[in-house]
N, C-alpha and C positions, 0 to 999 in steps of 0.2 A: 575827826574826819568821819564822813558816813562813807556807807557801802554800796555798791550796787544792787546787793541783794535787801538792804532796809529802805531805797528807795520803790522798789516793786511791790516788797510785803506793806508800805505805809501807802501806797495809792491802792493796791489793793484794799486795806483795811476801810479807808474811807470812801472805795469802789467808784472810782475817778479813772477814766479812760488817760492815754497817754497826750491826746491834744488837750481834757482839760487840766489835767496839770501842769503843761505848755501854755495853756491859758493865765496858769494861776502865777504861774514863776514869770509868764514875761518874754518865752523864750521860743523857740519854733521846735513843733513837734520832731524835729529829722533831729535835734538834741537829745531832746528828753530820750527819745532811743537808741541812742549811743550812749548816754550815760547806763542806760537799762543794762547792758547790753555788755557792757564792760567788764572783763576781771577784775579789775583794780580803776578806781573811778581817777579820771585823770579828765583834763581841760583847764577852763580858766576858774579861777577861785569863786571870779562873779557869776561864772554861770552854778558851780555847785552850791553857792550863799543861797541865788536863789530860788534854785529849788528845794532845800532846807528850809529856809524863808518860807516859803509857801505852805508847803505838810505843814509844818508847825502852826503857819498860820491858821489854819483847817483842822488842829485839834490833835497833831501828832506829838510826841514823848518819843526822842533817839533814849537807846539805852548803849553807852560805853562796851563793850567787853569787858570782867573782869573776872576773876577767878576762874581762867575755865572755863569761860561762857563765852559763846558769840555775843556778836553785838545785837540788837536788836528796836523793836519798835510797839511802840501800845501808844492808846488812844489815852490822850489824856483826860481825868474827870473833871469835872465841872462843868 
């Protein structure tokens, strides 16, 4: 599951306004801001697929929590 906070830090990274990442996922900006926006990302599964969906498709890398670490987000290479 991603986080509220790795969806903000990964449109940030690839510095995508919050309607075009509504744009990219498919979804209406008044979403993509409630997800933002959330402590705990909660809605329907299709809407958080896609906007995962999305970043990823535009070159995002979720990173897991493990050890210790928060979760997080990097640009993938290639």
């Amino acid at each position: 599951m991603i986080t509220a906070g790795q969806v903000k830090a990964a449109r940030a990274l690839l510095g995508l306004s919050q309607g075009e990442l509504a744009e990219l996922a498919n979804l209406g900006i008044a979403t993509v801001k409630r997800v933002e926006v959330a402590s705990e990302l909660r809605g329907a599964a299709t809407t958080i697929w896609k906007i995962r969906a999305a970043l990823e498709s535009a070159g995002i890398e979720f990173i897991a929590a493990e050890a210790g670490r928060g979760p997080g987000v990097r640009l993938r290479q290639g």
